[in-house]
RODO-2510 file (C-alpha; in nm, 4 decimals, decimal comma):
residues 514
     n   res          X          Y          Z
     1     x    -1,6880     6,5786     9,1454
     2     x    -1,4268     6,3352     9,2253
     3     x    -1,4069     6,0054     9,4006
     4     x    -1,2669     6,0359     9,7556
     5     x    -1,0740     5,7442     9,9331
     6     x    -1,3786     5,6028    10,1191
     7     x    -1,5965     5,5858     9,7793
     8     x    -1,8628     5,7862     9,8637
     9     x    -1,8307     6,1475     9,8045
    10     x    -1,6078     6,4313     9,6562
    11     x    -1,4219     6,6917    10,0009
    12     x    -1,3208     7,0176     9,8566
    13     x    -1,4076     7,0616     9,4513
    14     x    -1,4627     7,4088     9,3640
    15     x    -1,5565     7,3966     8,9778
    16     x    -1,9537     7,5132     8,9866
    17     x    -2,0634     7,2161     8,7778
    18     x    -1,7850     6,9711     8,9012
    19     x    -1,9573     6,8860     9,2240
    20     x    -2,3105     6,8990     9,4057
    21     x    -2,3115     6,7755     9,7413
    22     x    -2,0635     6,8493    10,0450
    23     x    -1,8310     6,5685    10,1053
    24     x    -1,7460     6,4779    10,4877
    25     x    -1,6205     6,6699    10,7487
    26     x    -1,5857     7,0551    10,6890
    27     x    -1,5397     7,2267    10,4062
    28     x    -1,3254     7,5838    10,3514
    29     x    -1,4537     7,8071    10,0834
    30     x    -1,2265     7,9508     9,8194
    31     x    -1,1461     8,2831    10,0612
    32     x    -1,0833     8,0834    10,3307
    33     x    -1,3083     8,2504    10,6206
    34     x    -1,6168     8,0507    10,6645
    35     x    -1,6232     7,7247    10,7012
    36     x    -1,9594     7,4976    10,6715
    37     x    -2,0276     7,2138    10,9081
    38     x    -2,1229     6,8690    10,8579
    39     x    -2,5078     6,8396    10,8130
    40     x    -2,6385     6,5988    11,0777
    41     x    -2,7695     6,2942    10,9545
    42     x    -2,9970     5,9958    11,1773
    43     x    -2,8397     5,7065    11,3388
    44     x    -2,8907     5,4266    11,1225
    45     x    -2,7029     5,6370    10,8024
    46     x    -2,3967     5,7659    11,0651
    47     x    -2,3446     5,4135    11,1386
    48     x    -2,4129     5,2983    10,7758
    49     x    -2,1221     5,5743    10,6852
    50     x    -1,9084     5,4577    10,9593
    51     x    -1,8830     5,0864    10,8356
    52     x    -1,7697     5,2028    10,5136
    53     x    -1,4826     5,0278    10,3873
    54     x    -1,1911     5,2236    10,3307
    55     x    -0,9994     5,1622     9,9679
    56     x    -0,6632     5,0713     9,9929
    57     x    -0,5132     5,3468     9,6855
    58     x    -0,1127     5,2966     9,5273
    59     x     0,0660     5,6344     9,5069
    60     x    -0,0481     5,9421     9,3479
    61     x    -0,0132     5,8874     8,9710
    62     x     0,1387     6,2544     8,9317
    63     x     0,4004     6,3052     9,2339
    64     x     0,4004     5,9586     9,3835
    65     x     0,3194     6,0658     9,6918
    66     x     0,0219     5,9624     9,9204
    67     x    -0,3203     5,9147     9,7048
    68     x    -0,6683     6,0336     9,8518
    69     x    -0,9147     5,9766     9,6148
    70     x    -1,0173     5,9545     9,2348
    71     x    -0,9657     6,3028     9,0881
    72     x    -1,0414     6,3991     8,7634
    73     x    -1,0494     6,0593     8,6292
    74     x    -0,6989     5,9549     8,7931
    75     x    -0,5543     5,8588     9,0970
    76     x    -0,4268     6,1920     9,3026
    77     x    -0,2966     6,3184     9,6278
    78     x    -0,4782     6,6038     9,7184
    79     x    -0,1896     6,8837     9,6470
    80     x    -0,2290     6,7423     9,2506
    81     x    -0,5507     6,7042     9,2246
    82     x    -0,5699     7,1112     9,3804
    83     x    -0,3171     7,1689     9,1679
    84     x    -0,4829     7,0594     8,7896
    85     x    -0,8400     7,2163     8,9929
    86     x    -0,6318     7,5457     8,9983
    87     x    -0,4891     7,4786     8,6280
    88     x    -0,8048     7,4446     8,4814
    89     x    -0,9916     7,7328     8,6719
    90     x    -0,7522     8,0195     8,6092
    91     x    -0,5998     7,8998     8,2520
    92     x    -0,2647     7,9857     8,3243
    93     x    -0,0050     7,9147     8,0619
    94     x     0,2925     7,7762     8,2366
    95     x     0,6935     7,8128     8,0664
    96     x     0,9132     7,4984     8,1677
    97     x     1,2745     7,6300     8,1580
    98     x     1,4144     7,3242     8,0789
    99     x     1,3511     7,0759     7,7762
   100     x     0,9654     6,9797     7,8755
   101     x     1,1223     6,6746     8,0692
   102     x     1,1365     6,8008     8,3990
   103     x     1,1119     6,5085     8,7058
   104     x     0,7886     6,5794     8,8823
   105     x     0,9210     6,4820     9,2420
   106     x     0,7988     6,3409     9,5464
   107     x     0,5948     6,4638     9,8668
   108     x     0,8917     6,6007     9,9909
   109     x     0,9762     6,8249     9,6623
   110     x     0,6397     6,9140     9,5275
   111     x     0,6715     7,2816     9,5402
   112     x     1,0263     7,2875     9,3864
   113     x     0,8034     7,0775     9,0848
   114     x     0,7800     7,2334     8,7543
   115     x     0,4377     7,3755     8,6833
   116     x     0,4705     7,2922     8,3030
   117     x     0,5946     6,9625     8,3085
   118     x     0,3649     6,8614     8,6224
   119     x     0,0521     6,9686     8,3971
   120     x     0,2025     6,7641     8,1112
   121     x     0,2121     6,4733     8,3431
   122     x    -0,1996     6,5602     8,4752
   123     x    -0,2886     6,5829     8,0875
   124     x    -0,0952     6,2623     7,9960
   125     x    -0,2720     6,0538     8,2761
   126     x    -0,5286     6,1542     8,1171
   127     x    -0,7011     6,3892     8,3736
   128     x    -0,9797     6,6630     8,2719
   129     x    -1,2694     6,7867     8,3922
   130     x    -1,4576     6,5783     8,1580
   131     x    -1,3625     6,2459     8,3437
   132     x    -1,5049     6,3566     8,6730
   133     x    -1,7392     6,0868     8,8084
   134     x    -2,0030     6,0741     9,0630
   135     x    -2,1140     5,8079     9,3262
   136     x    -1,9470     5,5064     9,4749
   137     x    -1,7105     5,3342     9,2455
   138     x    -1,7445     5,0737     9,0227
   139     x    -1,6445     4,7230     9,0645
   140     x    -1,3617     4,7730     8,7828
   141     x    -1,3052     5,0975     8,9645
   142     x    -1,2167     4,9255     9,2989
   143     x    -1,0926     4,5986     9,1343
   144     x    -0,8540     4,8230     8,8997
   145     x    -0,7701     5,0430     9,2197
   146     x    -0,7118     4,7410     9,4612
   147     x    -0,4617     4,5270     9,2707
   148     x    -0,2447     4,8304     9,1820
   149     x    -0,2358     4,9114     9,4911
   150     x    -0,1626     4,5686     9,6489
   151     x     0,1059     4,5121     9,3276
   152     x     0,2858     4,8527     9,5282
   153     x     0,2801     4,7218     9,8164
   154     x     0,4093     4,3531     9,7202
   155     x     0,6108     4,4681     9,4645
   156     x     0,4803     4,2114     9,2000
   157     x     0,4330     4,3691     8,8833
   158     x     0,2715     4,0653     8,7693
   159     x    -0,0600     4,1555     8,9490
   160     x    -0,0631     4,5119     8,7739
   161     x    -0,3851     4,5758     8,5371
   162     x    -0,2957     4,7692     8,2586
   163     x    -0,2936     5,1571     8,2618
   164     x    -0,6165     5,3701     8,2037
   165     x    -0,6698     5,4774     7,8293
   166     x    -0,5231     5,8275     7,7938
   167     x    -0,7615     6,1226     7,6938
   168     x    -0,7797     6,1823     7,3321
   169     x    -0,5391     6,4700     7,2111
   170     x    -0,8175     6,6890     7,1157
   171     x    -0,8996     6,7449     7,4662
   172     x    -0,5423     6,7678     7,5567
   173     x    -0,3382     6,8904     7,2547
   174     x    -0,0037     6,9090     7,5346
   175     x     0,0133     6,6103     7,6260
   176     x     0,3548     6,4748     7,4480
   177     x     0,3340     6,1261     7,3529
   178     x     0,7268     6,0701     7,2088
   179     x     0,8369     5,9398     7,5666
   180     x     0,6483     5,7361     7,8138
   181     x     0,8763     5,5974     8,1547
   182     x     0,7858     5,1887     8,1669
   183     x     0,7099     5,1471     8,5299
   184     x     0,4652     4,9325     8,7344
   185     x     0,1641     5,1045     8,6452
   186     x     0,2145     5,0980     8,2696
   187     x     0,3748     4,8320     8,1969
   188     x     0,3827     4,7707     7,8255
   189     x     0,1471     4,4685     7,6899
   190     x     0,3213     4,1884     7,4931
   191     x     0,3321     4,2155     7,0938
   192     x     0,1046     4,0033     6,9358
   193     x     0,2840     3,9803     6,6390
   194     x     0,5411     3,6970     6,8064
   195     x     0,2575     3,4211     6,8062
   196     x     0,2545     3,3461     6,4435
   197     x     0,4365     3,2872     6,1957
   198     x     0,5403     3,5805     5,9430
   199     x     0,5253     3,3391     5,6377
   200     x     0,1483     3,2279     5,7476
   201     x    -0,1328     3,4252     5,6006
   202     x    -0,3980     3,5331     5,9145
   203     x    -0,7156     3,4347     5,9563
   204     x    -0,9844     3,6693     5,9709
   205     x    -1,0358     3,5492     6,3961
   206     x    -0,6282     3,6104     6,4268
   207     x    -0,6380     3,9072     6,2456
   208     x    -0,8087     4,0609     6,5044
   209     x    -0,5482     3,9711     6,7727
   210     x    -0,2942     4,1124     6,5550
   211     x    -0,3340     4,4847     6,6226
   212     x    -0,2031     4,6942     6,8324
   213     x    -0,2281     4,6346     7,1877
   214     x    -0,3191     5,0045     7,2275
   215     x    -0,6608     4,8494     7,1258
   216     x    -0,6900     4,5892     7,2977
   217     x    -0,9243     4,8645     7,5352
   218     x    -1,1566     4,9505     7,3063
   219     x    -1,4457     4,8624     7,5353
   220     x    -1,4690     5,1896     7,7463
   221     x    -1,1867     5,1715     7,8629
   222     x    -1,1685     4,8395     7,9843
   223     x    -0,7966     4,6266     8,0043
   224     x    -0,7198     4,2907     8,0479
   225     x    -0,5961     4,1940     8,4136
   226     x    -0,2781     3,9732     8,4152
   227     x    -0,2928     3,7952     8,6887
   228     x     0,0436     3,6489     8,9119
   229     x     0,2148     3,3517     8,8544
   230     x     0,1259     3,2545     9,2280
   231     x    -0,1759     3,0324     9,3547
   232     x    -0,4781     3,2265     9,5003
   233     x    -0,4619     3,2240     9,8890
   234     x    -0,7216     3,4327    10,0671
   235     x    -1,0881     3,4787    10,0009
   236     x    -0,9913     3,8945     9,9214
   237     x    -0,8456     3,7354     9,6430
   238     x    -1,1237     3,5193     9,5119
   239     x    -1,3625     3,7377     9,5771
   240     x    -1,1854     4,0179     9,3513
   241     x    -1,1354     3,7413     9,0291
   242     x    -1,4454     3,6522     9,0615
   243     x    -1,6559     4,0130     9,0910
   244     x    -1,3660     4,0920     8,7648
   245     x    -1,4911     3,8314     8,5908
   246     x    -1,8615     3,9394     8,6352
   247     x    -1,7572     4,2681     8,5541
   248     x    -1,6209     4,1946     8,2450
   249     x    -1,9369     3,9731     8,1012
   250     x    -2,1666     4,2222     8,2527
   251     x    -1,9724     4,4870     8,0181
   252     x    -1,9733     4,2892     7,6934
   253     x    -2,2730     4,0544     7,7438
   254     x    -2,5010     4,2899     7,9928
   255     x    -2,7897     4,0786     7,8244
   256     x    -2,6873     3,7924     8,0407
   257     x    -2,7740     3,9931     8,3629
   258     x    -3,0969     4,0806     8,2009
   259     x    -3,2088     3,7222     8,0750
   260     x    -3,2103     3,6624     8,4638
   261     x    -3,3653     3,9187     8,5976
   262     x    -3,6584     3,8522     8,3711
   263     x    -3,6833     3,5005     8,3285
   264     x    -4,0429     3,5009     8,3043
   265     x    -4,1054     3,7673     8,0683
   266     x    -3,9104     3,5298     7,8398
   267     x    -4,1212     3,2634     7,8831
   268     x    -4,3735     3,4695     7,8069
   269     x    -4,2386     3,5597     7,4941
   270     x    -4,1148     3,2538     7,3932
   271     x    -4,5299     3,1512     7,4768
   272     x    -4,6561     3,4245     7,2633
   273     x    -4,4172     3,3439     6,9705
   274     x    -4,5006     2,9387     6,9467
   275     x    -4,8519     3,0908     6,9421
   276     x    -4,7957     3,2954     6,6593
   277     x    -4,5889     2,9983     6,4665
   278     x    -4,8784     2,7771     6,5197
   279     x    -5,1453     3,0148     6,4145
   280     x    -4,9228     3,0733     6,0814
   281     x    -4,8679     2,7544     6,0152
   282     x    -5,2200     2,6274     6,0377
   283     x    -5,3076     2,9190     5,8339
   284     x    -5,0489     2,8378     5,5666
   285     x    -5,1777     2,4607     5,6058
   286     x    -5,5577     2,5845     5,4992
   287     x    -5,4729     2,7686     5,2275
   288     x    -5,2070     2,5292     5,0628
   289     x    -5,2508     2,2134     5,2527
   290     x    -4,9575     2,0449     5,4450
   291     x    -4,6408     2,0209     5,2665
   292     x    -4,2780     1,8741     5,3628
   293     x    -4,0360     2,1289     5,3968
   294     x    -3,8083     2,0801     5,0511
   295     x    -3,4076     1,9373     5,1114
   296     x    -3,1327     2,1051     5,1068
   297     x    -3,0442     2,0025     4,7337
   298     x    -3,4164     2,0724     4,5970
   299     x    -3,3654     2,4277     4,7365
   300     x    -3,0230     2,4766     4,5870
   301     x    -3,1690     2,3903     4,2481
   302     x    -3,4155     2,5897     4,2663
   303     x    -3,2342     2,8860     4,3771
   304     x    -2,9663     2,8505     4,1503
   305     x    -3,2437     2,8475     3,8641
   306     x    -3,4880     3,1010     3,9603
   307     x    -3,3055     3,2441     4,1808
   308     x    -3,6229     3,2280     4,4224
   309     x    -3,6124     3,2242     4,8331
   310     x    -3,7824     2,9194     4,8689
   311     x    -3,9645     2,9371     5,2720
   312     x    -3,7184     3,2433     5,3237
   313     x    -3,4355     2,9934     5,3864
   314     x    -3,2037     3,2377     5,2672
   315     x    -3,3357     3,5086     5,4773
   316     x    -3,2767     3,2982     5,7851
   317     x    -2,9623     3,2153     5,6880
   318     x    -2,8542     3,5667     5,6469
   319     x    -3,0063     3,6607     5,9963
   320     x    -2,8373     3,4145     6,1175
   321     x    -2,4686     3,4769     5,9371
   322     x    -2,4759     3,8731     6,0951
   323     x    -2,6236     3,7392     6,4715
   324     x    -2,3099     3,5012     6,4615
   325     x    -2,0541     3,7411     6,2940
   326     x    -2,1592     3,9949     6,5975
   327     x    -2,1251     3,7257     6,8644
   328     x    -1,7776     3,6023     6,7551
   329     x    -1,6720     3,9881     6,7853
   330     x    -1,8294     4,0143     7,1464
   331     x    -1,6326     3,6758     7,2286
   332     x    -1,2995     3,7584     7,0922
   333     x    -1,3757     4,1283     7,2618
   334     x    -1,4580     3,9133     7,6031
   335     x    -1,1096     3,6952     7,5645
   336     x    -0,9733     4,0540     7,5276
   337     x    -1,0534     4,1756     7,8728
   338     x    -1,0408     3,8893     8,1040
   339     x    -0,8069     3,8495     8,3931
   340     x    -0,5183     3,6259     8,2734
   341     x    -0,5933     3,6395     7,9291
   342     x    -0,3376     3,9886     7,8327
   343     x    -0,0331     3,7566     7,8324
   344     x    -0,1407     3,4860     7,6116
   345     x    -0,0534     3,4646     7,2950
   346     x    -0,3044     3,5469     7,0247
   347     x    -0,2270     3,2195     6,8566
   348     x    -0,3572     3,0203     7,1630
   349     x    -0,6323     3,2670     7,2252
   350     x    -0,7788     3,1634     6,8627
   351     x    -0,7484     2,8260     6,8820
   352     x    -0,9245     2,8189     7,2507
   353     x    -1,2171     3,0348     7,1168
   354     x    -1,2755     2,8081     6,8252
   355     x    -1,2208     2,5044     7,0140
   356     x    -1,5100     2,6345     7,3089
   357     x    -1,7243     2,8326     7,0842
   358     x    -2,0220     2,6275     7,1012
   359     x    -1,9908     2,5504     7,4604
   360     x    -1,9279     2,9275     7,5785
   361     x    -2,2142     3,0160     7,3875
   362     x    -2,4354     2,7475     7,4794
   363     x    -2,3875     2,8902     7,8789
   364     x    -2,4946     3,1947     7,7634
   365     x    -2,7997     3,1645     7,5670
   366     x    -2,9910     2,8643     7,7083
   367     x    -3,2721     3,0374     7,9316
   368     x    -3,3910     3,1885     7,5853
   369     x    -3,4117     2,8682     7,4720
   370     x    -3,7311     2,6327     7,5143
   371     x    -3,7564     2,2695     7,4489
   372     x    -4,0794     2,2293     7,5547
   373     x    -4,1996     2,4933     7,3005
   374     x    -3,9432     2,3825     7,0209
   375     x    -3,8072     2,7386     6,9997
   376     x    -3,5527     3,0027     7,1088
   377     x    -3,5920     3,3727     7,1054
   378     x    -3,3185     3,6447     7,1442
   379     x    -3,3799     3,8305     7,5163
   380     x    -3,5620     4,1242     7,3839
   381     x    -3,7360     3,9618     7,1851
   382     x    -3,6663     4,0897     6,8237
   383     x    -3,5657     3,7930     6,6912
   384     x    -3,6389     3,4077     6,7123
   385     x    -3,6191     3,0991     6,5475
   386     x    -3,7600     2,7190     6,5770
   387     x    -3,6218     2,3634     6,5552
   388     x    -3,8205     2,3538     6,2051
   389     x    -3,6038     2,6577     6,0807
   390     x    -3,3143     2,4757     6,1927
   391     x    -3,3418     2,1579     6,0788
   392     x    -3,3523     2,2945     5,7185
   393     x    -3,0055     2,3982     5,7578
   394     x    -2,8972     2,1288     6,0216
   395     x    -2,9367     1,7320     6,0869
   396     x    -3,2075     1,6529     6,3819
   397     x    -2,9292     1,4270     6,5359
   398     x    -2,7827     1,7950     6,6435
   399     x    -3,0538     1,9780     6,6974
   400     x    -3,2620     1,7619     6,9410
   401     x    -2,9709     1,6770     7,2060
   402     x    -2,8737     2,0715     7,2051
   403     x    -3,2255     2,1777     7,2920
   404     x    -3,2667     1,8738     7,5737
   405     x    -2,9262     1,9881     7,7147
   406     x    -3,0671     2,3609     7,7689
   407     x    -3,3390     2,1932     7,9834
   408     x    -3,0772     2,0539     8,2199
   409     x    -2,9458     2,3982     8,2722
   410     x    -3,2326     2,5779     8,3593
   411     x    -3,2817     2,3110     8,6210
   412     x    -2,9501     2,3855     8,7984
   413     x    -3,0675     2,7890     8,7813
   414     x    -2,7631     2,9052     8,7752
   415     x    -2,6224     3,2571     8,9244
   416     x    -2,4635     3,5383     8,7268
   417     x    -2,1167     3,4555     8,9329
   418     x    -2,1355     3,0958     8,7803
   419     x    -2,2279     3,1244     8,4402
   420     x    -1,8922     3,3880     8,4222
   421     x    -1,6879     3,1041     8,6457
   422     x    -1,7961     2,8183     8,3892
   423     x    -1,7326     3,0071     8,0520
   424     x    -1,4150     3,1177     8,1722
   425     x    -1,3265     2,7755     8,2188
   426     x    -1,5148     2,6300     7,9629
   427     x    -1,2755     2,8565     7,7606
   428     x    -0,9555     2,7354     7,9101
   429     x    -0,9825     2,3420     7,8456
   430     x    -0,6644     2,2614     7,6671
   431     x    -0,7308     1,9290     7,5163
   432     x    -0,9014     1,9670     7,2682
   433     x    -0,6834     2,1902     7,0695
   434     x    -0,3124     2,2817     6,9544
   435     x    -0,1339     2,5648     7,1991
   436     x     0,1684     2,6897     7,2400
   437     x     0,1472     2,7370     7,6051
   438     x    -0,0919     2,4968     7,7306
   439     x     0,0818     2,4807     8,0743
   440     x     0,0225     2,8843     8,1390
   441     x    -0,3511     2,7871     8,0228
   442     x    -0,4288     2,4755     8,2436
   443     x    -0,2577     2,7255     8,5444
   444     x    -0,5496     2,9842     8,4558
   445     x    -0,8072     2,7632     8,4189
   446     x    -0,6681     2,6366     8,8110
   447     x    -0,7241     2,9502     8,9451
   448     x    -1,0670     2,9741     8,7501
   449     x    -1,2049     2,5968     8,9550
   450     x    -1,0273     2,7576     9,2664
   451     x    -1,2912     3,0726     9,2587
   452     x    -1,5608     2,8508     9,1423
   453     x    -1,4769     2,5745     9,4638
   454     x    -1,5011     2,9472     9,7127
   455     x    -1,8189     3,0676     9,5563
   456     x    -1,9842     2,7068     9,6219
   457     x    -1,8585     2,6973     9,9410
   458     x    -2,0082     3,0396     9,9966
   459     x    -2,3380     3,0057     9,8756
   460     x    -2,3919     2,5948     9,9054
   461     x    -2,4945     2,4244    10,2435
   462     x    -2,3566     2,0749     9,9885
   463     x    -2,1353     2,2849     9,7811
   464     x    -1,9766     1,9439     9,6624
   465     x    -2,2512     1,8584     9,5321
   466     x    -2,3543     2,1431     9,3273
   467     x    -1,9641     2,1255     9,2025
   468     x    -2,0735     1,7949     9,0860
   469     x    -2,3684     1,8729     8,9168
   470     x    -2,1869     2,1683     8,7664
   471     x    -1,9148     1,9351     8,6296
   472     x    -2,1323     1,6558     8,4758
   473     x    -2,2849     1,9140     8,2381
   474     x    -1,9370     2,0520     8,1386
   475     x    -1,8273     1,7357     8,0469
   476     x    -2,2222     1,6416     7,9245
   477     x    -2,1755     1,9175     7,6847
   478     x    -1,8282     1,7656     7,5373
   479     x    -2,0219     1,5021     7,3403
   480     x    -2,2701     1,7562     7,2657
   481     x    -1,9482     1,9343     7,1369
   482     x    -1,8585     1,6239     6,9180
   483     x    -2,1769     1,5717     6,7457
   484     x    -2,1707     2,0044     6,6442
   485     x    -1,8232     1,9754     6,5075
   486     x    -1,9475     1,6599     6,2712
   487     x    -2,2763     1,8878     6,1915
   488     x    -2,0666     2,2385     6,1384
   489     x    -1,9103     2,0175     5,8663
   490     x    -2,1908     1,9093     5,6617
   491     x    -2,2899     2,2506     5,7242
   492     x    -2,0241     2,4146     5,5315
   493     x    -2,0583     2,1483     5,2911
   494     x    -2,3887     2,2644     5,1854
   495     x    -2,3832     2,6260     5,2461
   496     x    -1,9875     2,7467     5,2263
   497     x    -2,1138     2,8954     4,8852
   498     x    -2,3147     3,1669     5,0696
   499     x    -2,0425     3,2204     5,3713
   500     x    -1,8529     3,4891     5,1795
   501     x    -2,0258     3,7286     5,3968
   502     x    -1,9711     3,5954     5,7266
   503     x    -1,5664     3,5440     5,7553
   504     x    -1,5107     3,4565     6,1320
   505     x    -1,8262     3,2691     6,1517
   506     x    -1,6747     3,0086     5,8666
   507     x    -1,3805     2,9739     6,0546
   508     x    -1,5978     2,9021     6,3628
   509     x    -1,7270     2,6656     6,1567
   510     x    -1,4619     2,5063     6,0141
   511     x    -1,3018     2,4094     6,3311
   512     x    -1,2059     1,9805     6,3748
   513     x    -1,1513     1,8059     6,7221
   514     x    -0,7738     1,6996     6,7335
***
């Protein structure tokens, strides 16, 4: 089925399996004779349908002419997308009688097109029956559709998000990928490799900046969204960086959404599990009587002679290594897609992600955490650990004030569209690190308070205050900051021998306030 203009449903597929339902108005079948009418429907969903918001589209992707709709996975007017529907039902083998570069025209010149090279074009876009969706659109769907469309109209390539990943050349094997015309809507991505120096050996984190921007989509086919050079103006716009930003840590954190939605099944988790540690421990405590926990240097010396896992220290420490080594690939994977980020250098992008590491994933992790209950559990459960396990690897002077600051942000219960606001800023401080462009940074992170001031101002009857709330714990959290760098050290001090494993999460580690 595809997407029409107004979101809702498909007009005039054909294929047997490619669509279900009638879209609106009437529809002609393939001989032409009868025509069916529009079913009636009550009141309230005619007047539900005629509110419906009508999506402002940029040109046909094929022809450039007028677009209708989302047609096998692209963009269309409704002569292409007929066009590929007839391709693909009668498997005709079309001859171009040039040299395969033929100009697939405008409105105006579509039936002097070449058949050959317009399929070509269909296949390259990366339309097949296979990338026919149903329903409304998505919010990258519309977000993705709007700003191309309003980038046309403004002419401001600056405002373009990047082209949709072509379809694999399995499922196409004629699509030609030797030339590809650089216009508006695929506008090529800057090379990473300028942002550091040829003589420097990469770190494992820049490493995986350094390849090629082809994949910097790998998360279904999601692309980073540059934004313009000019200050946000209406509330269209706000509203469409901040739904993109929600979009983008639904699709690499979706647990986020979910540790929201079920707040108290945590806490009854996290209840259950301090039951379970307490019933252990007093178990343990009858059988063996109470003992201190052994330091760090007793268990080295043991280990290194026996060669013994002393209170499964090192099987904590391993859990923890591969949880962290995961989470630095979602983050650098998050950096990846964000709007503004696609035109920073992968240099700065590093050195902001180790710089806000903790902080970032501090506002995205505390409602598992419980300082009441000295614990913290991962949202489904499957894992947990306490502030006993951690202070075997870690000084209490970090891990009390990072459990007491997770209480002060339950208390502001924060939404979904400000925990994304606040990490994407959180992520853009540049003082507190070495850039290369800290002035296209600090012009992000403006646009990033700008969204956050409209959503307040939407949602707050005293949205100055909540602003003020939210910006004592971003700046609470610096000196929270501090104190981790100073305990990341000793850290590595005492454990770098066993870090082998976990590459990006010892350079997380090793990072030092400037």
């Amino acid at each position: 089925m595809c997407i029409s203009q107004r979101g809702l449903r498909c007009e005039c597929c054909t294929l047997k399996d490619e669509c279900g339902m009638a879209g609106p108005g009437k529809s002609k079948k393939r001989g032409g004779a009868s025509e069916s009418k529009e079913p009636k429907t009550s009141n309230r969903k005619a007047k539900s349908n005629a509110g419906a918001e009508t999506l402002l589209l940029p040109p046909c992707k094929v022809c450039g002419g007028k677009a209708s709709g989302f047609h096998f996975g692209v963009i269309t007017c409704e002569a292409c997308k007929t066009f590929f529907r007839r391709a693909l039902t009668h498997k005709q083998t079309y001859i171009c009688l040039g040299n395969n570069e033929c100009h697939v025209a405008d409105t105006h010149k579509r039936l002097t097109n070449c058949s050959a090279c317009r399929l070509q074009k269909c296949h390259s876009l990366g339309m097949s029956k296979s990338s026919v969706r149903k329903g409304r659109f998505s919010i990258e769907t519309r977000t993705r559709t709007i700003v191309e469309a309003k980038a046309v109209l403004e002419q401001d390539p600056g405002l373009m998000m990047a082209p949709r990943q072509l379809a694999s050349s399995e499922e196409h094997p004629s699509v030609s990928t030797t030339h590809t015309e650089t216009t508006i809507d695929n506008a090529p991505s800057p090379a990473p490799s300028h942002s550091i120096a040829d003589n420097m050996p990469l770190s494992p984190l820049q490493a995986m900046f350094e390849e090629d921007a082809a994949t910097y989509s790998v998360l279904w086919g999601h692309e980073a969204l540059p934004l313009s050079c000019q200050p946000l103006v209406c509330n269209g716009e706000f509203e469409m960086l901040i739904e993109t930003l929600v979009s983008c840590q639904d699709v690499v954190y979706p647990e986020i959404r979910k540790q929201l939605k079920f707040t108290k099944k945590i806490h009854y988790m996290q209840v259950k599990t301090y039951e379970d540690f307490k019933l252990k421990k007093e178990v343990f405590g009858e059988l063996f009587g109470s003992t201190q926990p052994v330091s760090t240097a007793e268990y080295k010396q043991i280990f290194a002679e026996t060669g013994l896992d002393l209170d499964d220290r090192l099987s904590h420490f391993n859990q923890k290594g591969k949880a962290m080594e995961e989470s630095i690939h979602q983050f650098a994977n998050f950096t990846k897609i964000i709007p503004g980020f696609r035109n920073i250098c992968p240099y700065d992008i590093t050195h902001l992600m180790k710089a806000a590491h903790m902080e970032f994933w501090m506002f995205g992790n505390y409602i598992l955490f419980s300082n009441k209950l000295s614990l913290a559990i991962s949202w489904d459960g499957s894992h947990n650990t306490t502030k006993e396990v951690m202070a075997k690897f870690f000084s209490p002077d970090w891990v009390e004030p990072m459990y007491a600051y997770t209480d002060t942000l339950h208390r502001l219960e924060l939404s979904i569209e400000e925990i994304a606001l606040l990490r994407a800023i959180i992520l853009t401080f540049t003082d507190r690190c070495e850039l290369k462009n800290a002035d296209q940074i600090s012009a992000l992170q403006e646009k990033y308070l700008d969204c956050l001031r409209y959503l307040l101002s939407k949602t707050f009857e005293n949205p100055s205050t909540r602003l003020y709330r939210l910006i004592d714990r971003l700046l609470a959290i610096r000196d929270l900051s501090h104190i981790n760098v100073k305990a990341n050290q000793k850290f590595l001090e005492e454990w770098g021998f066993l870090m082998h494993d976990y590459p990006l999460w010892k350079e997380m580690l090793s990072f030092k306030d400037i």
